[in-house]
N, C-alpha and C positions, 0 to 999 in steps of 0.2 A: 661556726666551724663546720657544722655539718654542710652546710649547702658550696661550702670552698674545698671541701671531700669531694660530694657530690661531681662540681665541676671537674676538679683533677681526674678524676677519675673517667668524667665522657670525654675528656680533652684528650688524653692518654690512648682509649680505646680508638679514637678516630683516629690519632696517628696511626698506631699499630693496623688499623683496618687500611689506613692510606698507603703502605707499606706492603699491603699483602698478606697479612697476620692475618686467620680468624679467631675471633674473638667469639669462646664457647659460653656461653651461662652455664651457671654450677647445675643444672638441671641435664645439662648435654653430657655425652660422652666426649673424651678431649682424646685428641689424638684421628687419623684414622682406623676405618674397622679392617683388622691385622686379620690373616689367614689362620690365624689359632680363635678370634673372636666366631669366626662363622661356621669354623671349628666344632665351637662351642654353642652354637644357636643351630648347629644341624643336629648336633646330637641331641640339646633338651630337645626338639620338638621331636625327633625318632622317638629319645624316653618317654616323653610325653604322651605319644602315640603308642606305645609296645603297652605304657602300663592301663591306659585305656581299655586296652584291647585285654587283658589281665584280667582288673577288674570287672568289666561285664561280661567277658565270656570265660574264660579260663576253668575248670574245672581242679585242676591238677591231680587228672586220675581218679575224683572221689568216687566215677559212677558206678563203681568195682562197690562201694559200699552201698548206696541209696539206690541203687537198682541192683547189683549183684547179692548184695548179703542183705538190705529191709525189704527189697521187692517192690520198690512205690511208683516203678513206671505199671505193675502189673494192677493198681490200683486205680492210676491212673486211669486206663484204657478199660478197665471191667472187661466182666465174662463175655461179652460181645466181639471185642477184639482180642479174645487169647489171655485176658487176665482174671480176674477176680472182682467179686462185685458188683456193684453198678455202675461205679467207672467215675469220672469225674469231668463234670462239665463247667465251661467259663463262669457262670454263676456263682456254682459251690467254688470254683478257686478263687473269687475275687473276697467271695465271703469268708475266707479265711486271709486275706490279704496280698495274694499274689496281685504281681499288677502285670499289665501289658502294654509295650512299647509300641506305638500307635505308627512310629515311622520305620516296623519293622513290617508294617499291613499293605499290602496291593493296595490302589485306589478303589478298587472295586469292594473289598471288605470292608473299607473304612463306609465306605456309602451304604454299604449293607447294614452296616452295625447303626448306622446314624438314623436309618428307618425302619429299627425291629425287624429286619428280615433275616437275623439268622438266629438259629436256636439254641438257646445259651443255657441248655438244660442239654444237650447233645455233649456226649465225649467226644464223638469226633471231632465236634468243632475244636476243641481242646487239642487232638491229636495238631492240628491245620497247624494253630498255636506253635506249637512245637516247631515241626517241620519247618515254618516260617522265622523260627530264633527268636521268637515276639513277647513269651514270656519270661518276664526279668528276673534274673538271676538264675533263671533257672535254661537246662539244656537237656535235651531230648537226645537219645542216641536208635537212629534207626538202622534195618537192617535190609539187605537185599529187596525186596518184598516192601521198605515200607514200612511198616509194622515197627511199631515201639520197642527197645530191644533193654534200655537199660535210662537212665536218666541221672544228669549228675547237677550242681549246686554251686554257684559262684558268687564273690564277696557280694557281689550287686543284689544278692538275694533279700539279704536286713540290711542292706547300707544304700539300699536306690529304692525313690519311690517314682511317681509319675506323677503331670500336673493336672491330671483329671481333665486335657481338653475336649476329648471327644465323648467320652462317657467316666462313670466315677468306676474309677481304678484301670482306666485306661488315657494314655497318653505322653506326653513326649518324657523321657525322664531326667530325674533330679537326680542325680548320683550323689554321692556321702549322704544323701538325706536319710536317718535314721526310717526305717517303716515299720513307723507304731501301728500300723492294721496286720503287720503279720501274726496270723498264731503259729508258732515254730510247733509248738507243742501239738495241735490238731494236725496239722500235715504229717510230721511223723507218724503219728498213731493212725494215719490209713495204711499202714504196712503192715501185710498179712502177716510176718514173721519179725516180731521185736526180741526175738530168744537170745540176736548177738549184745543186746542194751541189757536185756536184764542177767545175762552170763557178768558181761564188764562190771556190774552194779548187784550182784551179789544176790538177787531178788528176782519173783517170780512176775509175769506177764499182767497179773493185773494190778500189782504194784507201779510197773512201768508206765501202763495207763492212765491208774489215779496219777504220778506227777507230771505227765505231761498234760493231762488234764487243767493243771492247778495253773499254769502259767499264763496264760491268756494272751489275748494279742499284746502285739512291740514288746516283748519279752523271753529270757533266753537266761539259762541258765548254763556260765559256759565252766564253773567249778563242780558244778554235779559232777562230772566223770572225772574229777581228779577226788572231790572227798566223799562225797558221795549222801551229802546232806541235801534232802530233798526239801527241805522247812526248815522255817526260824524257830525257834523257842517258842513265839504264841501262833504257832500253829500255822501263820502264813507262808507260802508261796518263797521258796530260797529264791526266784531266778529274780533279774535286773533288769532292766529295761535298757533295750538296745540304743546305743548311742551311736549319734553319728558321726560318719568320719570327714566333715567339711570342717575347715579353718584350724588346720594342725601343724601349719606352716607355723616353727618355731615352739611349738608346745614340746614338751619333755614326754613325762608320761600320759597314753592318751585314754588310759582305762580306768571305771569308776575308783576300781581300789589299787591302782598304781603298779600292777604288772611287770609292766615295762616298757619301750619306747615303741612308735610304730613297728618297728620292722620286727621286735620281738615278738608282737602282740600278732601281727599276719603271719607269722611264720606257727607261732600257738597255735592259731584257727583254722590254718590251713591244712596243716598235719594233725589236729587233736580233735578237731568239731566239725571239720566239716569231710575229714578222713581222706585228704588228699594222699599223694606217695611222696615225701620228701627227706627233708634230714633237719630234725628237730635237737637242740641241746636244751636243756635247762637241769641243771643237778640237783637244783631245789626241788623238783618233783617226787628225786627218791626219798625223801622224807615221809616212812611209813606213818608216822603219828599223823603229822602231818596232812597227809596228800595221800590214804591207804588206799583209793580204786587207782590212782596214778600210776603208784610203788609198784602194784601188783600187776598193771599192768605192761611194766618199764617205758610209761613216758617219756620219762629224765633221758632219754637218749633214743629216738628214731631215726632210722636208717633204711632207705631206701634205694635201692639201684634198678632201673635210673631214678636219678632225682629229677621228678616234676614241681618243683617247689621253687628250690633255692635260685636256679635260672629267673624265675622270676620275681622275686621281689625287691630290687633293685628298680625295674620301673615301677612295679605298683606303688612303692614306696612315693617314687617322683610324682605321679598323678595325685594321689591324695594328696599331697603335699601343695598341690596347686589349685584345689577344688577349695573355693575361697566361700568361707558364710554367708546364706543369702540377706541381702537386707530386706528389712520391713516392707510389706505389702503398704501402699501408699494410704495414708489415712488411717494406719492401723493403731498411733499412737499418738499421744497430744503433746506437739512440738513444746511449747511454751513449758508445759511441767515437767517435758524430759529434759528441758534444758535446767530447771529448777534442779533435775534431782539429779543431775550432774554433777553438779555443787556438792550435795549431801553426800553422793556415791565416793566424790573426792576427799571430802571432810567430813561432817562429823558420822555419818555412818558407816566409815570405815571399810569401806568395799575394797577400793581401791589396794589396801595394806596386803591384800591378797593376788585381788585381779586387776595384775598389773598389766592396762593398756601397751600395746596394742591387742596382744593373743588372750589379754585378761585373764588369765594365770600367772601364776608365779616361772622370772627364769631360773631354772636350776631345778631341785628336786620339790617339788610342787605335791606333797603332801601333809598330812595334819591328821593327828590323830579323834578318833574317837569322841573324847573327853574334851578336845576344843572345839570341836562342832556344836557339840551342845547333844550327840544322838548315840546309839548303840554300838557297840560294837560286832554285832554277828555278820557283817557281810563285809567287814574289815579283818575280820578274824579269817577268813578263808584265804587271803592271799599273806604272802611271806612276809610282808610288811606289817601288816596290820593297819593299816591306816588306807585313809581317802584319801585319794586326788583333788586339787583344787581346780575345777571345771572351766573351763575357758566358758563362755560369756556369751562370743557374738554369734546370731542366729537362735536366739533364744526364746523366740515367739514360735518356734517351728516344734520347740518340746508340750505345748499346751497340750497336745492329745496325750494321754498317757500318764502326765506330770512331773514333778520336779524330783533332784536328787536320783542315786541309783534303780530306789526303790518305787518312787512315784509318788512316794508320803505326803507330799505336798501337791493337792490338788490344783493350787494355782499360785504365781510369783508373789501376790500378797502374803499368803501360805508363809514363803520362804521367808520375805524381810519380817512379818510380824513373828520369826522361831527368832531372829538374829535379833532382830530391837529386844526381847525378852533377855535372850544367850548370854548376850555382849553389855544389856541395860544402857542401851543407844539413848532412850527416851527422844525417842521420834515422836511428831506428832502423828494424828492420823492425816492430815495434809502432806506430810514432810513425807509419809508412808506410800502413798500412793504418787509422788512425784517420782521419788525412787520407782517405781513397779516402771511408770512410764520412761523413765531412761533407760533401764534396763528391756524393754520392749521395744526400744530404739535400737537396740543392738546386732 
């Protein structure tokens, strides 16, 4: 029956093709492409292109804070150029995680840098940096003269790293890639004047210190300035570790404790953390018990004229949404038992009941409390929800620096499945354990 299908079917097709029909495969577009179709492929690629352009450069106004109100381009450049200090040179910025875009360098600096001939203990060289738009995420604002005048901060800051081809922490970059080498916390703390942090957080200057201190690199504490909890209960470190923003095409909520959708969570950070000018709602913020640095400072409602925000996130929106998870470094994981532990991930380890292929979260509202993880709840307790997000999955070899979960408690993916074989009483073998680790590595 099937091969008398088969025929009718290429017999049919050749009519119709003898005819003058084309005949599309389900894989084509059918029909031709209509003036609303290119329509529609001019505009994504503009979006496409605006929200690029958003994401690594955009600032939206913050330099008014990071150079006008902390003073950190004057830190920057030290007492030699007009500020304070000793100034900061390529070295010390890479050692706290800044990276540099290699195809933002003349040819002639790239040659220099590849034969030690320039001096990476020099501010100026930093200043060059700047001027040149070379270091990521970040933007330099000069003046008549030259001279460093103010400096502002864009998403590409903790959300782009580089692939180290020319030197390590320079190179062409990785956008969404979370960058676990940043310490957020040391670079603030070179600003001669932290008075406006510890005013919003109720506390004196070497308070503000010690928690910036505590965070360490790829981490960020973006609830501190709404509640104002600088530590857990035993004493550790409140902030998270930055997550990244590649493969959110189709994800719901895309923040550890479930915030809200992309465009809520850029519009949060762009008016609350990284102190752009826009127009900010969320009502849940006037919740004094709640959110009392928030309340007090009327979060729950910013207003800006003009709005440097809202204009944009619509494309940023579409860029992230297209920055697809990298896969596996080739040979980074052993085929054969990620194919094993596919099986397992599907069946009886019960992965899958959550991270549901393709985005490997859950569709719809993609969280879980607490008490079905198996973990605490203090860093679920700071958002409105209470609960955790169920984390999307692929690119998951690219979290090893830093580790697993919000907090990094799990030093490595065995870490994770042997909490869940425990949690859940999987009774996994230790074979069956480590083929899952491997498909999950394949991810």
């Amino acid at each position: 029956m099937k091969s008398t299908i088969s025929f009718a079917a290429l017999a049919a097709a050749a009519v119709l093709t003898a005819f003058g029909y084309a005949v599309a495969r389900p894989d084509e577009p059918r029909g031709p492409i209509t003036a609303v179709d290119r329509q529609i492929e001019e505009h994504s690629q503009q979006t496409l292109a605006d929200g690029r352009q958003t994401f690594r450069y955009d600032t939206f106004g913050d330099e008014d804070f990071w150079g006008g109100t902390l003073r950190l381009h004057d830190a920057i450049k030290g007492a030699r150029f007009g500020g304070v200090g000793n100034g900061v040179g390529p070295k010390t910025a890479i050692a706290v995680g800044l990276k540099v875009d290699v195809d933002a360098l003349p040819s002639s600096l790239q040659q220099a840098l590849r034969h030690g001939r320039v001096d990476l203990g020099d501010p100026a060289v930093t200043l060059d940096l700047l001027r040149l738009n070379a270091v990521v995420g970040v933007t330099g604002f000069f003046d008549a003269k030259r001279d460093l005048a103010s400096i502002g901060i864009q998403c590409a800051l903790c959300h782009s790293t580089v692939d180290d081809s020319l030197a390590p922490g320079v190179g062409h970059r990785l956008d969404g890639w979370a960058n676990r080498d940043l310490d957020v916390g040391a670079i603030v703390a070179l600003s001669p004047d932290l008075s406006a942090v510890a005013s919003l957080l109720g506390v004196d200057d070497p308070t503000v210190r010690k928690v910036l201190a505590s965070w360490g690199p790829g981490r960020f504490d973006a609830e501190l300035f709404l509640d104002g909890k600088a530590f857990a209960p035993d004493g550790k470190s409140a902030s998270s570790l930055i997550p990244p923003a590649f493969g959110l095409a189709g994800v719901n909520l895309h923040t550890w404790i479930g915030w809200g959708s992309v465009t809520h969570w850029n519009a949060f950070v762009a008016n609350l953390e990284m102190h752009g000018k826009g127009t900010f709602y969320d009502p849940r913020l006037a919740d004094a018990s709640h959110f009392p640095v928030a309340a007090r400072a009327g979060f729950a409602n910013v207003r800006n004229d003009p709005d440097l925000v809202s204009p944009k996130l619509p494309a940023l929106h579409f860029y992230q949404l297209a920055i697809p998870a990298p896969a596996p470094p080739a040979g980074s994981f052993d085929a054969a038992a990620a194919t094993r532990g596919q099986a397992l991930f599907d069946g009886k380890a019960q992965c899958a009941t959550c991270h549901v292929a393709p985005t490997f979260t859950e569709p719809g509202w993609n969280m879980h409390t607490p008490d079905e993880l198996g973990i605490d709840d203090f860093e679920a307790s700071r958002a409105p929800d209470q609960r955790y997000r169920t984390s999307p999955l692929r690119g998951l070899w690219t979290h090893e620096k830093g580790g697993f979960y919000h907090d990094g408690r799990f030093a490595t993916l065995r870490d994770v499945v042997d909490h869940y074989n425990a949690h859940f009483r999987l009774q996994l073998s230790d074979a069956e354990a480590r083929d899952l680790v491997e498909y999950l590595k394949s991810l």
